[in-house]
Biopython code that builds the backbone (N, CA, C, O; Angstrom):
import numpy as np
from Bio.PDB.StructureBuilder import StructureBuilder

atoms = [
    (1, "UNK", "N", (-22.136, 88.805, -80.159)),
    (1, "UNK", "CA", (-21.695, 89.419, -81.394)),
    (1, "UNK", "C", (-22.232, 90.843, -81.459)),
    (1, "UNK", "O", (-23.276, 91.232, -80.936)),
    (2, "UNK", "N", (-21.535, 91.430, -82.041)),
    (2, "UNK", "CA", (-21.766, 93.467, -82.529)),
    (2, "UNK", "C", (-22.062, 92.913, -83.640)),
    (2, "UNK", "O", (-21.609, 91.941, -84.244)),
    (3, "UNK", "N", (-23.546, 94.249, -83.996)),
    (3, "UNK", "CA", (-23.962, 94.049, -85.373)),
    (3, "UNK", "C", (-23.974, 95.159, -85.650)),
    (3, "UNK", "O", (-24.703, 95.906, -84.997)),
    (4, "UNK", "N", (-23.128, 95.706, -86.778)),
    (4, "UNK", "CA", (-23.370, 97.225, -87.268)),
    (4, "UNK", "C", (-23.978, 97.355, -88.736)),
    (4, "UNK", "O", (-23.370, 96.908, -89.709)),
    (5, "UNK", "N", (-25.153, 97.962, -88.836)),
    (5, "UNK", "CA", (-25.704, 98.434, -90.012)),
    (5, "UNK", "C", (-25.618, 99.704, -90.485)),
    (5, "UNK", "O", (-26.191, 100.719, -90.089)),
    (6, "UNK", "N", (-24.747, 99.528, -91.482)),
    (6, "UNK", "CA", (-24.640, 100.777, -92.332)),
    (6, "UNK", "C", (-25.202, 100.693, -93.647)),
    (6, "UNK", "O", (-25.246, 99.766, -94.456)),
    (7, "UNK", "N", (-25.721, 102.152, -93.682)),
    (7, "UNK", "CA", (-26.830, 102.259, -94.947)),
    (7, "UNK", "C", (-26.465, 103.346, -96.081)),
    (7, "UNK", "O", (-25.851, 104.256, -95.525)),
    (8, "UNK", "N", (-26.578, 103.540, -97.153)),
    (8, "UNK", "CA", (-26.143, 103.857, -98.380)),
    (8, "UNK", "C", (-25.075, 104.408, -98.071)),
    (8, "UNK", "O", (-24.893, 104.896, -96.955)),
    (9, "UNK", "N", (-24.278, 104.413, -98.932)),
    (9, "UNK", "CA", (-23.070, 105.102, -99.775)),
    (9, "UNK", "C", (-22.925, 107.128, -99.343)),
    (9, "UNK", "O", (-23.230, 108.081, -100.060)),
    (10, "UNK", "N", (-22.575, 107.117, -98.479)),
    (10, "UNK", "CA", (-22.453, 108.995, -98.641)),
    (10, "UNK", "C", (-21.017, 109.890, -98.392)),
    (10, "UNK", "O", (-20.123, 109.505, -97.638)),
    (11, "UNK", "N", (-20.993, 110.664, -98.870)),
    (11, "UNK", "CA", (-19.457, 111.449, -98.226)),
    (11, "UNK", "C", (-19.150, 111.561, -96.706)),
    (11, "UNK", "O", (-19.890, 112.058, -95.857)),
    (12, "UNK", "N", (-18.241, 111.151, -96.567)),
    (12, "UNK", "CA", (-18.101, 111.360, -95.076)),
    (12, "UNK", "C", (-17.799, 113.074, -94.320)),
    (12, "UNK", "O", (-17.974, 114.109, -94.963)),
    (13, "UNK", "N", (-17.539, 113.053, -93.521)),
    (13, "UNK", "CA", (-17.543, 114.398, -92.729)),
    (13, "UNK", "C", (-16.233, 114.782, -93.393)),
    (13, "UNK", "O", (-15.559, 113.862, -93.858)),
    (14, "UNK", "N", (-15.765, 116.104, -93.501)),
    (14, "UNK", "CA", (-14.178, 116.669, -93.440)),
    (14, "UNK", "C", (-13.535, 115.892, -92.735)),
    (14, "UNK", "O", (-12.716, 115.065, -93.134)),
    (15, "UNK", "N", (-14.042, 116.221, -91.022)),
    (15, "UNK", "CA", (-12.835, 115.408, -89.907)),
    (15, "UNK", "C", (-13.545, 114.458, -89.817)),
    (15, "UNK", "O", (-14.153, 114.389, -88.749)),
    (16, "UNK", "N", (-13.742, 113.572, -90.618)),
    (16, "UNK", "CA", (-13.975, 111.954, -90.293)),
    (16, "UNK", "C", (-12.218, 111.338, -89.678)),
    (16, "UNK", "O", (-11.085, 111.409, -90.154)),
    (17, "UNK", "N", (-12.863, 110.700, -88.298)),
    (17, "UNK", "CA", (-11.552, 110.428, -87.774)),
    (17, "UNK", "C", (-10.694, 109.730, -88.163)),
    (17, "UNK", "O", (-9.533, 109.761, -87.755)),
    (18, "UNK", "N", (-11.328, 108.674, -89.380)),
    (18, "UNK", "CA", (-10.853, 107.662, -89.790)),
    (18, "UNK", "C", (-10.015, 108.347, -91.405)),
    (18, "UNK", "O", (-9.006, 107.909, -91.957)),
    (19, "UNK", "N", (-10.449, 108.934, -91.608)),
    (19, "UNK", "CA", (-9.398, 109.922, -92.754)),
    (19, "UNK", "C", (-10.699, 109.267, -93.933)),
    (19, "UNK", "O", (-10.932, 110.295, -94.569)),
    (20, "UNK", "N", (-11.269, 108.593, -94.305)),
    (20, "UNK", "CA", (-12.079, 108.171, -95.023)),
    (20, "UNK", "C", (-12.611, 109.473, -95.989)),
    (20, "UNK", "O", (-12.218, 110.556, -95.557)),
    (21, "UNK", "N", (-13.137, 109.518, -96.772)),
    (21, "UNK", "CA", (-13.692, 110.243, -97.855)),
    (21, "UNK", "C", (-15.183, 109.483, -98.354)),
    (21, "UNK", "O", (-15.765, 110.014, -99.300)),
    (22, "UNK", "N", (-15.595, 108.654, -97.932)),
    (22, "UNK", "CA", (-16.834, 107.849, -97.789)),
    (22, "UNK", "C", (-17.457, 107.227, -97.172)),
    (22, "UNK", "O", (-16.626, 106.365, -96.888)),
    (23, "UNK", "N", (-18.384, 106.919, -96.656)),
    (23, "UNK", "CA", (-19.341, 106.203, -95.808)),
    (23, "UNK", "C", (-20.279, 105.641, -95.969)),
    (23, "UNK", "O", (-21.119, 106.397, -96.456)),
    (24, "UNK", "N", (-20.876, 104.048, -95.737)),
    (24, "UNK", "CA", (-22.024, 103.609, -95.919)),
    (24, "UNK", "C", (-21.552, 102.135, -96.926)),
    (24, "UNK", "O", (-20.501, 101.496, -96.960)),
    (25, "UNK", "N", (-22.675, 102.002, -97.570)),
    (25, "UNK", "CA", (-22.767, 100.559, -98.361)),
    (25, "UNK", "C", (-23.306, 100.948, -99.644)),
    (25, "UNK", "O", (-24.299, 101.648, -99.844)),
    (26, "UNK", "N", (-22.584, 100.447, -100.439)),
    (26, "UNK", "CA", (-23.008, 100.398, -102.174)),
    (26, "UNK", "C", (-22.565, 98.922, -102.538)),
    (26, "UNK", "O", (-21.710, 98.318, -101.889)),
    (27, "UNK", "N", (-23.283, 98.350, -103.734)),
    (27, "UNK", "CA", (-23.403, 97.329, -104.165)),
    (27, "UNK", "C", (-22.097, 97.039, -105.003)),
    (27, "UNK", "O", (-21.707, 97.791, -105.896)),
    (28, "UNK", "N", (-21.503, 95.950, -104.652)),
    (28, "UNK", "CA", (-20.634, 95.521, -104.892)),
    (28, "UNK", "C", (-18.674, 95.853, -104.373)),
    (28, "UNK", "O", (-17.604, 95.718, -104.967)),
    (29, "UNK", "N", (-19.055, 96.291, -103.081)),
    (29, "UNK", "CA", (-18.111, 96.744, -102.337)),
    (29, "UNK", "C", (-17.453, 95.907, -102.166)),
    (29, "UNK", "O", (-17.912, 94.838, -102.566)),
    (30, "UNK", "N", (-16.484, 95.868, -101.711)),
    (30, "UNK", "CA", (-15.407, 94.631, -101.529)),
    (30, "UNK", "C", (-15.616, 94.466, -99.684)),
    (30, "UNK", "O", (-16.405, 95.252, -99.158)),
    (31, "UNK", "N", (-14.897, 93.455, -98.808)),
    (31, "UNK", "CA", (-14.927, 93.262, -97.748)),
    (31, "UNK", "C", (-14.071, 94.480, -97.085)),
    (31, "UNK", "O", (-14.341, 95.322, -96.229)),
    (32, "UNK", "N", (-13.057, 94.228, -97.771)),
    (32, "UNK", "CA", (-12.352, 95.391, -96.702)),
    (32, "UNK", "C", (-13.214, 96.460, -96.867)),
    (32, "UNK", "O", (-13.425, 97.045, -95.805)),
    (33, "UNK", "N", (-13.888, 96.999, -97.999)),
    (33, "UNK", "CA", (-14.457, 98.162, -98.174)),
    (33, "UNK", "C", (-15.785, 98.315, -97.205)),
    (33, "UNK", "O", (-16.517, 99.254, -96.893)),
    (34, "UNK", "N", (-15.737, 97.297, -96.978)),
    (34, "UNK", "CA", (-17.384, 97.144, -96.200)),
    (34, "UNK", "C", (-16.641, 97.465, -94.458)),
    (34, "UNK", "O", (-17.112, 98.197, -93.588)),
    (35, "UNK", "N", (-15.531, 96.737, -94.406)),
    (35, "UNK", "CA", (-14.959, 96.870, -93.286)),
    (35, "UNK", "C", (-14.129, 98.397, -92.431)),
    (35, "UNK", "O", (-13.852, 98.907, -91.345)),
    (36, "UNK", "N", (-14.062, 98.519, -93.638)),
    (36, "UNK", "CA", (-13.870, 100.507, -93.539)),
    (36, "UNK", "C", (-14.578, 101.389, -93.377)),
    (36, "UNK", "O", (-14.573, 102.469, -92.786)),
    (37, "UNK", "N", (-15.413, 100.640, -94.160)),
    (37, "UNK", "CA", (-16.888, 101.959, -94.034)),
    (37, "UNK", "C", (-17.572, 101.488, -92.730)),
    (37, "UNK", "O", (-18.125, 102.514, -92.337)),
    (38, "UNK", "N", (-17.937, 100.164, -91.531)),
    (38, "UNK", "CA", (-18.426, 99.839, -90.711)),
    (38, "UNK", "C", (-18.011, 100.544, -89.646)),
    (38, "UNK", "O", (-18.722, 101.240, -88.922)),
    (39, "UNK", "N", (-16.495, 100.302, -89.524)),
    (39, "UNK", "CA", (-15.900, 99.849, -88.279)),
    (39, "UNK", "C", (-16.054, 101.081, -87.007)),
    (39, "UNK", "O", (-16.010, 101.059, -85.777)),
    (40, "UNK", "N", (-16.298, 102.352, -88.277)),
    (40, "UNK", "CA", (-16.208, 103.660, -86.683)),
    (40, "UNK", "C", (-16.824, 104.364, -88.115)),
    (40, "UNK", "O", (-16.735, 104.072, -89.307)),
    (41, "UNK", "N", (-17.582, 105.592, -87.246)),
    (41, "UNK", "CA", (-17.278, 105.912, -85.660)),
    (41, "UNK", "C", (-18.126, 106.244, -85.271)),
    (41, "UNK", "O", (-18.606, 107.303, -85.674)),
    (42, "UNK", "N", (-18.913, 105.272, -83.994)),
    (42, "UNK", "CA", (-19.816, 105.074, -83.425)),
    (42, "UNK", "C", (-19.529, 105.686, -82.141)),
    (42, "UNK", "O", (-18.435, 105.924, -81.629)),
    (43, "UNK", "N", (-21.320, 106.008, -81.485)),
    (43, "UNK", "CA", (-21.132, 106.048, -80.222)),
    (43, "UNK", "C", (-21.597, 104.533, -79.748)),
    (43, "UNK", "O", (-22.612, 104.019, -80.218)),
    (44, "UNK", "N", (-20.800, 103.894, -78.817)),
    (44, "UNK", "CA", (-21.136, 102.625, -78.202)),
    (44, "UNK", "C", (-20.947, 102.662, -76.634)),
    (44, "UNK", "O", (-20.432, 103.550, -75.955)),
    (45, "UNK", "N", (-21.592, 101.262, -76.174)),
    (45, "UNK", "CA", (-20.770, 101.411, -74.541)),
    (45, "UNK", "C", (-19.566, 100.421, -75.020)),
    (45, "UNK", "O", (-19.670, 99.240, -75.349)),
    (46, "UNK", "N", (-18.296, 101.297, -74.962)),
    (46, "UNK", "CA", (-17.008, 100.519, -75.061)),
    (46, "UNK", "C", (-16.804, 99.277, -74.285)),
    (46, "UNK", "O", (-16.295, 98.336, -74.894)),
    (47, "UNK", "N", (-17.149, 99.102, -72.919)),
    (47, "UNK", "CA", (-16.891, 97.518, -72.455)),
    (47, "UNK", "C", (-17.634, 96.581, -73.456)),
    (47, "UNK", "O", (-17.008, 95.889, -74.259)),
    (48, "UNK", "N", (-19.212, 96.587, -73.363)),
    (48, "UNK", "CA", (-19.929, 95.870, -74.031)),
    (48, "UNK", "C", (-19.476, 95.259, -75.293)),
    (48, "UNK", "O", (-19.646, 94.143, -75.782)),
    (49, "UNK", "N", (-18.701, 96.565, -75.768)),
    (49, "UNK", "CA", (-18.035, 96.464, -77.317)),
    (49, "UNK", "C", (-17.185, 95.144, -77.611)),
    (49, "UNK", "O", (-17.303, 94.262, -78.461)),
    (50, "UNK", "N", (-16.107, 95.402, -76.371)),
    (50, "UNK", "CA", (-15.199, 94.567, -76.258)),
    (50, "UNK", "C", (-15.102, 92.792, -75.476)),
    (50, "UNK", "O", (-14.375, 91.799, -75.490)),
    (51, "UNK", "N", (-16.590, 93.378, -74.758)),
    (51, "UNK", "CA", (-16.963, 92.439, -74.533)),
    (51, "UNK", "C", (-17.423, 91.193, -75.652)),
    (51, "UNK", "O", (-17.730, 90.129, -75.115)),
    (52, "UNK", "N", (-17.473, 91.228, -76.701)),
    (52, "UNK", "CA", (-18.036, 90.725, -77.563)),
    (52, "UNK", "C", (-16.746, 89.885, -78.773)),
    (52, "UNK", "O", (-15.796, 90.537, -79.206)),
    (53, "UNK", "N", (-16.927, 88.693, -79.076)),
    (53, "UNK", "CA", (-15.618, 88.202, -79.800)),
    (53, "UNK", "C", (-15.854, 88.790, -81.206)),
    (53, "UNK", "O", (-14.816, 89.176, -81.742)),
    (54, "UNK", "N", (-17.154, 88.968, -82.031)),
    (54, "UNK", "CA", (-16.862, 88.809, -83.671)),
    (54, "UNK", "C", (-17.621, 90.392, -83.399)),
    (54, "UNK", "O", (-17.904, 90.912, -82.319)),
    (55, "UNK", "N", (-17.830, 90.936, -84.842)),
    (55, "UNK", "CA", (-18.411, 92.241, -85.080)),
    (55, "UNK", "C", (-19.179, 91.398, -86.802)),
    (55, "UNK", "O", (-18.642, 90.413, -87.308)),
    (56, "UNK", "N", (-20.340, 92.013, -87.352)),
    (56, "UNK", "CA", (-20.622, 91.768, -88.107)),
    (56, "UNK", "C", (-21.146, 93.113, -89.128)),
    (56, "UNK", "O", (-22.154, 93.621, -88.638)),
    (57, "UNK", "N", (-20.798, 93.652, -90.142)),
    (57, "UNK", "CA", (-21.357, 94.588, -90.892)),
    (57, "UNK", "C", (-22.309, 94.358, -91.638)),
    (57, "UNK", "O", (-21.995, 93.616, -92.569)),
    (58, "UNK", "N", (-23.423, 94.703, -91.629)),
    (58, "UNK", "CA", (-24.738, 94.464, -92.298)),
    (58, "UNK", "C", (-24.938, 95.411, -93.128)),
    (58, "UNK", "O", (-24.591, 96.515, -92.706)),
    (59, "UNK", "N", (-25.463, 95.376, -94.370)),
    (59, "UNK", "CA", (-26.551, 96.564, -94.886)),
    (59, "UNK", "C", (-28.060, 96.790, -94.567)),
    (59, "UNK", "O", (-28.732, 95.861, -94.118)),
    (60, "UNK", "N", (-28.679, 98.218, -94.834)),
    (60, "UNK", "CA", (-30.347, 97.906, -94.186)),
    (60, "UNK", "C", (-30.895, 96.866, -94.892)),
    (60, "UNK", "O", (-32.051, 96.664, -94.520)),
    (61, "UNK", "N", (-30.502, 96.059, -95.837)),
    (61, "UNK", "CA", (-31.398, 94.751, -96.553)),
    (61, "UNK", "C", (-31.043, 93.632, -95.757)),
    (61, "UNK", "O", (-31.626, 92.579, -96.016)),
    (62, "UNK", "N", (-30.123, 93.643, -94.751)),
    (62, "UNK", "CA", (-29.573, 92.712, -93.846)),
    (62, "UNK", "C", (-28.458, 91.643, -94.458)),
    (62, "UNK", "O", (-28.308, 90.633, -93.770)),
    (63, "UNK", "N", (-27.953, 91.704, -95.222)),
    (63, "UNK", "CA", (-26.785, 91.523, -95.788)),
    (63, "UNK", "C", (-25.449, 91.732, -95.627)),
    (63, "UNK", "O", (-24.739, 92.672, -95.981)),
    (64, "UNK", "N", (-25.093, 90.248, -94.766)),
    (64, "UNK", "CA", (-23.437, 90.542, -94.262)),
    (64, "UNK", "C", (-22.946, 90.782, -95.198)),
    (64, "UNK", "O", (-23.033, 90.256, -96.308)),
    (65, "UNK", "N", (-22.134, 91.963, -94.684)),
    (65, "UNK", "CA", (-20.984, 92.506, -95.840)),
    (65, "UNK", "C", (-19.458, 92.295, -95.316)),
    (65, "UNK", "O", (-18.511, 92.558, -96.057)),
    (66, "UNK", "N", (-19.314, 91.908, -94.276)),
    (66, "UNK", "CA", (-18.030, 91.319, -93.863)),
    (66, "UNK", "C", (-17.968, 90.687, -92.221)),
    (66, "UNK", "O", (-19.137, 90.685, -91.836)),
    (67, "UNK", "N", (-17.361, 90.331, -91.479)),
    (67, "UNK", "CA", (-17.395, 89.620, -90.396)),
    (67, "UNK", "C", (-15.806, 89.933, -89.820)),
    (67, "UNK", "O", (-14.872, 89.364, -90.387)),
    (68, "UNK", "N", (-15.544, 90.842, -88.695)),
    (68, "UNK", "CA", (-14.524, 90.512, -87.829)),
    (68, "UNK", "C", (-14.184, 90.465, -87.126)),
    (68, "UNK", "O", (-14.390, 91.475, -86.453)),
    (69, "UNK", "N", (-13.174, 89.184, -86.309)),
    (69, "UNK", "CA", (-12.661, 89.479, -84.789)),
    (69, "UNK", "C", (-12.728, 90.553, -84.359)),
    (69, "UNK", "O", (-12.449, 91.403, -85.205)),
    (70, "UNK", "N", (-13.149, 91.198, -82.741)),
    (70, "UNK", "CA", (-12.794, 91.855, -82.474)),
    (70, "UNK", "C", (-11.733, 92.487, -81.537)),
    (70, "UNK", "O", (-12.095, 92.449, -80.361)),
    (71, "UNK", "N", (-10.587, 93.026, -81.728)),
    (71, "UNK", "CA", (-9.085, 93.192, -81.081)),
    (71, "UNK", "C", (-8.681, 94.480, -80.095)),
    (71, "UNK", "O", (-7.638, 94.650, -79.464)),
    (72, "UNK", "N", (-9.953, 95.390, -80.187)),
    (72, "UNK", "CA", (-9.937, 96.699, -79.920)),
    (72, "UNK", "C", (-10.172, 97.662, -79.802)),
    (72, "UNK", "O", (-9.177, 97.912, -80.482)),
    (73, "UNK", "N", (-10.604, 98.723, -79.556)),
    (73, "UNK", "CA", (-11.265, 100.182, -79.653)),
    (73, "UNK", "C", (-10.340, 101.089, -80.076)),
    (73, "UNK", "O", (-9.215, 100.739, -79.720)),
    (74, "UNK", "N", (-10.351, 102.248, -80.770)),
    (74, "UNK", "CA", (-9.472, 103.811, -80.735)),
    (74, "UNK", "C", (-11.017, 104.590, -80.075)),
    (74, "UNK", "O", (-12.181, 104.369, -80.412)),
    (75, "UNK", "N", (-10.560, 105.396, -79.200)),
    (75, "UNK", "CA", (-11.220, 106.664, -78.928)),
    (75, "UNK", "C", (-10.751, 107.825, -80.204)),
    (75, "UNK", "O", (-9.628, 108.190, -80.550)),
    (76, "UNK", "N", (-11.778, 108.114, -80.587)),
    (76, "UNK", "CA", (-12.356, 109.557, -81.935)),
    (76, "UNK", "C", (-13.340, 110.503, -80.911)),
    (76, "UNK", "O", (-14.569, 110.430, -80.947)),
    (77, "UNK", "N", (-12.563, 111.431, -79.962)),
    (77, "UNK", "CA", (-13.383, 112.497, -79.744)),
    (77, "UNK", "C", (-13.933, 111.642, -78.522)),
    (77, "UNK", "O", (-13.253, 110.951, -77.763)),
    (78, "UNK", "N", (-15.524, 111.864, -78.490)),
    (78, "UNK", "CA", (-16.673, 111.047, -78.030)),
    (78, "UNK", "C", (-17.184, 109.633, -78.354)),
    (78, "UNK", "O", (-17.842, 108.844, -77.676)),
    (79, "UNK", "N", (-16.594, 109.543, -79.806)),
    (79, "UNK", "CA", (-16.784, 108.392, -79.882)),
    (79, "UNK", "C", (-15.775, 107.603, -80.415)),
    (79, "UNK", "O", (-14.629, 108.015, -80.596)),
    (80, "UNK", "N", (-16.432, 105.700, -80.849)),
    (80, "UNK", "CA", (-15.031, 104.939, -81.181)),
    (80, "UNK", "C", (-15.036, 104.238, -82.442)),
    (80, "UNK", "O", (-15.969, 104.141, -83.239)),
    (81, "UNK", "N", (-14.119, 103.863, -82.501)),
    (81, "UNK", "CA", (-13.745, 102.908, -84.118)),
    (81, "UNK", "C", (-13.471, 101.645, -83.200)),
    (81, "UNK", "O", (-12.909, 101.667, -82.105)),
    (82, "UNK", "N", (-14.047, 100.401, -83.948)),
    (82, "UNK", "CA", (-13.551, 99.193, -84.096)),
    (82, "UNK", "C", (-11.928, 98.593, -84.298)),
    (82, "UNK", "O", (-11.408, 98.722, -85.406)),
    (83, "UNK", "N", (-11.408, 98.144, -83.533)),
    (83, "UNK", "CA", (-10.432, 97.731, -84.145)),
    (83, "UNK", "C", (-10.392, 95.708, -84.378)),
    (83, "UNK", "O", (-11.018, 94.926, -83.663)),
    (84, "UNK", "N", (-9.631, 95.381, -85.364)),
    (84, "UNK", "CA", (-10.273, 93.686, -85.530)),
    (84, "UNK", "C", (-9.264, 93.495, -86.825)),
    (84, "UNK", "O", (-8.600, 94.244, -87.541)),
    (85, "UNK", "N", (-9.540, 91.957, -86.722)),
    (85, "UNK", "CA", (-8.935, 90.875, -87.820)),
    (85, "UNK", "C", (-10.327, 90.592, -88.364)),
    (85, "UNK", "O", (-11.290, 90.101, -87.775)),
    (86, "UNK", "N", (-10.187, 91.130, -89.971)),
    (86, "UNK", "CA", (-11.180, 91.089, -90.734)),
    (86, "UNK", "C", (-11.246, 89.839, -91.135)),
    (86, "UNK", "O", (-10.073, 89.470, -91.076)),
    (87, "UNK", "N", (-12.006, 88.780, -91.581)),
    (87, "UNK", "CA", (-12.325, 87.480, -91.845)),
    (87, "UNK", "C", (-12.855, 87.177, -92.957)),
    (87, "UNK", "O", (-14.026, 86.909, -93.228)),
    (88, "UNK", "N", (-11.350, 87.266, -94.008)),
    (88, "UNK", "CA", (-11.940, 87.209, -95.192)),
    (88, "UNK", "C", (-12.288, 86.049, -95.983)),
    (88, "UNK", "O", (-11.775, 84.938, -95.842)),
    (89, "UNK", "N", (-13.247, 86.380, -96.883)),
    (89, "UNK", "CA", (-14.135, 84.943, -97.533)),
    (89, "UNK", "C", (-14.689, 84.006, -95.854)),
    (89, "UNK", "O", (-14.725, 82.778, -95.783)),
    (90, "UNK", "N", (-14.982, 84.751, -94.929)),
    (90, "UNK", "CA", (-15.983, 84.323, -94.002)),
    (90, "UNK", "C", (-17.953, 83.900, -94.659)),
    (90, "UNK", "O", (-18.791, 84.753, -94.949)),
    (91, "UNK", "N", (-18.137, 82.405, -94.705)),
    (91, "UNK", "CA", (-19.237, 81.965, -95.393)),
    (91, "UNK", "C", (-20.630, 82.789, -95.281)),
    (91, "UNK", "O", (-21.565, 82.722, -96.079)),
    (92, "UNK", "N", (-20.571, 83.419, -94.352)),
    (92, "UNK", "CA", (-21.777, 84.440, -93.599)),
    (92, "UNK", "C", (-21.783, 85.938, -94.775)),
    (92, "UNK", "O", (-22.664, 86.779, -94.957)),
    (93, "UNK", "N", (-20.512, 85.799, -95.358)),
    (93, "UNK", "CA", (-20.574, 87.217, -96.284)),
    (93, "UNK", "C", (-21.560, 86.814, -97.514)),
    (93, "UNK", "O", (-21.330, 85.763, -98.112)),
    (94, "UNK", "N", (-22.358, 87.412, -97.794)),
    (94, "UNK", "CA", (-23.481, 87.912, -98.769)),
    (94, "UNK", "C", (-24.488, 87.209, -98.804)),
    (94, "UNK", "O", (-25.357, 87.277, -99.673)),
    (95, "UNK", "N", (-24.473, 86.305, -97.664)),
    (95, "UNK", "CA", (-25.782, 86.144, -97.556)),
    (95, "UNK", "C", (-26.812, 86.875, -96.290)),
    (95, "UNK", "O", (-26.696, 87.837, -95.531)),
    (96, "UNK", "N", (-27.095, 86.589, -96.361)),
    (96, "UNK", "CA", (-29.220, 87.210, -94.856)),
    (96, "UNK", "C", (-28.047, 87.261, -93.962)),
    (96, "UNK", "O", (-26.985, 86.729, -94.284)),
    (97, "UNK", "N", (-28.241, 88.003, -92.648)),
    (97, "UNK", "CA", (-28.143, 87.534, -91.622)),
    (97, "UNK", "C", (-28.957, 86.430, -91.131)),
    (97, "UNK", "O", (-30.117, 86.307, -91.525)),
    (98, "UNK", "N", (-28.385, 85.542, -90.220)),
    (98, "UNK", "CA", (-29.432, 84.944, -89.284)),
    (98, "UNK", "C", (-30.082, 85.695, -87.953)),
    (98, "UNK", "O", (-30.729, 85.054, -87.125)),
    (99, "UNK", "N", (-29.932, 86.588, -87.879)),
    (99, "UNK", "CA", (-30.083, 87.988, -86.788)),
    (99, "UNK", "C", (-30.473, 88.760, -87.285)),
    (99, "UNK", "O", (-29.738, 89.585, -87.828)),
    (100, "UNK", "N", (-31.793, 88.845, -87.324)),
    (100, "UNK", "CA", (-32.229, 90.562, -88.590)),
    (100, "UNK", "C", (-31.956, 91.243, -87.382)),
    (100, "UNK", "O", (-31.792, 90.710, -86.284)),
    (101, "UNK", "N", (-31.904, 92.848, -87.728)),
    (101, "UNK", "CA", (-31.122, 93.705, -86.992)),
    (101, "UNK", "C", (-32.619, 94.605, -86.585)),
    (101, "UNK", "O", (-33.281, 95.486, -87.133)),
    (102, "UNK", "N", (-32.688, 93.941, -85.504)),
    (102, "UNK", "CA", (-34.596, 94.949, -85.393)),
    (102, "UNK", "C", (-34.301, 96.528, -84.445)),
    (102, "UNK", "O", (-35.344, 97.095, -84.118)),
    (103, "UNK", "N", (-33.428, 96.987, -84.160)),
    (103, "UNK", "CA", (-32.796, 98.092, -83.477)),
    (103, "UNK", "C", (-32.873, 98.942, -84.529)),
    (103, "UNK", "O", (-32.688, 98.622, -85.703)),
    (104, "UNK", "N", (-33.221, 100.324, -84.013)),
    (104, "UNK", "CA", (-33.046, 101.200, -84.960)),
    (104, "UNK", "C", (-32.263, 102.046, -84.815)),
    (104, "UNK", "O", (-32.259, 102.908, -85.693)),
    (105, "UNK", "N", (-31.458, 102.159, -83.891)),
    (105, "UNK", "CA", (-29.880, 102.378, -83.532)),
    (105, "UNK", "C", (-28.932, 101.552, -84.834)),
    (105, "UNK", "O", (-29.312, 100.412, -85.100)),
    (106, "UNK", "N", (-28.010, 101.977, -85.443)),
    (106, "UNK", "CA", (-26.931, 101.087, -85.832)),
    (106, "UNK", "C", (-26.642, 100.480, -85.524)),
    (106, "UNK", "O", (-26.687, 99.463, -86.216)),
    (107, "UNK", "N", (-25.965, 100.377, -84.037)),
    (107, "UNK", "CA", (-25.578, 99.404, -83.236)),
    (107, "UNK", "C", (-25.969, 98.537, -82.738)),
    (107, "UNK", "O", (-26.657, 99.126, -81.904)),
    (108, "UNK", "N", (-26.126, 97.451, -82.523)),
    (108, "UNK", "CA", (-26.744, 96.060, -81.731)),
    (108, "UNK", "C", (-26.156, 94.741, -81.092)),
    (108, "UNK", "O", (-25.234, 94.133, -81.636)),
    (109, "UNK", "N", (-26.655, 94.387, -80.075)),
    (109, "UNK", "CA", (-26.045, 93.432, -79.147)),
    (109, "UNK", "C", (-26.551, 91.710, -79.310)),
    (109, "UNK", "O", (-27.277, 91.075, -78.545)),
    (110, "UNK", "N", (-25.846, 91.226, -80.648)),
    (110, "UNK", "CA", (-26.541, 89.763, -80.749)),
    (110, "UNK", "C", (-26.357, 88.779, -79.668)),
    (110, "UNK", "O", (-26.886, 87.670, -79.747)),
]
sb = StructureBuilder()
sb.init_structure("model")
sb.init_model(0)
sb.init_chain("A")
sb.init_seg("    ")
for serial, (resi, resn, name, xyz) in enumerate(atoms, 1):
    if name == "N":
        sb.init_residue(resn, " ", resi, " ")
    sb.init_atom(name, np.array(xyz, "f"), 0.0, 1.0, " ", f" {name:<3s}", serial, name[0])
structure = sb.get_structure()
């Protein structure tokens, strides 16, 4: 499994590749919202990426904020976006991880 932790709520870049206007985690986000703000745009090793079936979005309190298949990569520049079937009302959403995320990279290889 990919574990991505994203941490507060901030404006995203102008050329955010994803067209987004926000980034990060605020309380009471919805899944897709959690799933938008996760999914890119990271630097990763792309096989590894894909190597992997689920993706999980965490906050730094370790709190799944959504869970999804993963279906894909887009290349952004240098780096990539997630592509996936989001898994909604997946039982793992709002509670702990069982994987605290001890990397201090975003990215992590469960």
């Amino acid at each position: 499994m990919l574990q991505i932790q994203i941490g507060a709520e901030r404006a995203a870049d102008a050329d955010d590749g994803l067209g987004r206007t926000d980034i990060g985690w605020r309380p009471g986000m919805s899944e897709d919202e959690a799933w938008e703000a996760g999914r890119g745009i990271w630097k990763f090793n792309a096989d590894r990426a894909l190597s992997q079936n689920e993706v999980q979005i965490i906050n730094t309190e370790g709190t799944v904020l959504a869970v999804a298949t993963i279906t894909g990569i887009s290349k952004r520049g240098d780096r990539y976006a997630l592509e996936g079937d989001l898994l909604h009302g997946d039982p793992r959403v709002g509670k702990p991880t069982p994987s605290p995320h001890l990397s201090r990279n975003p990215i992590t290889y469960i």
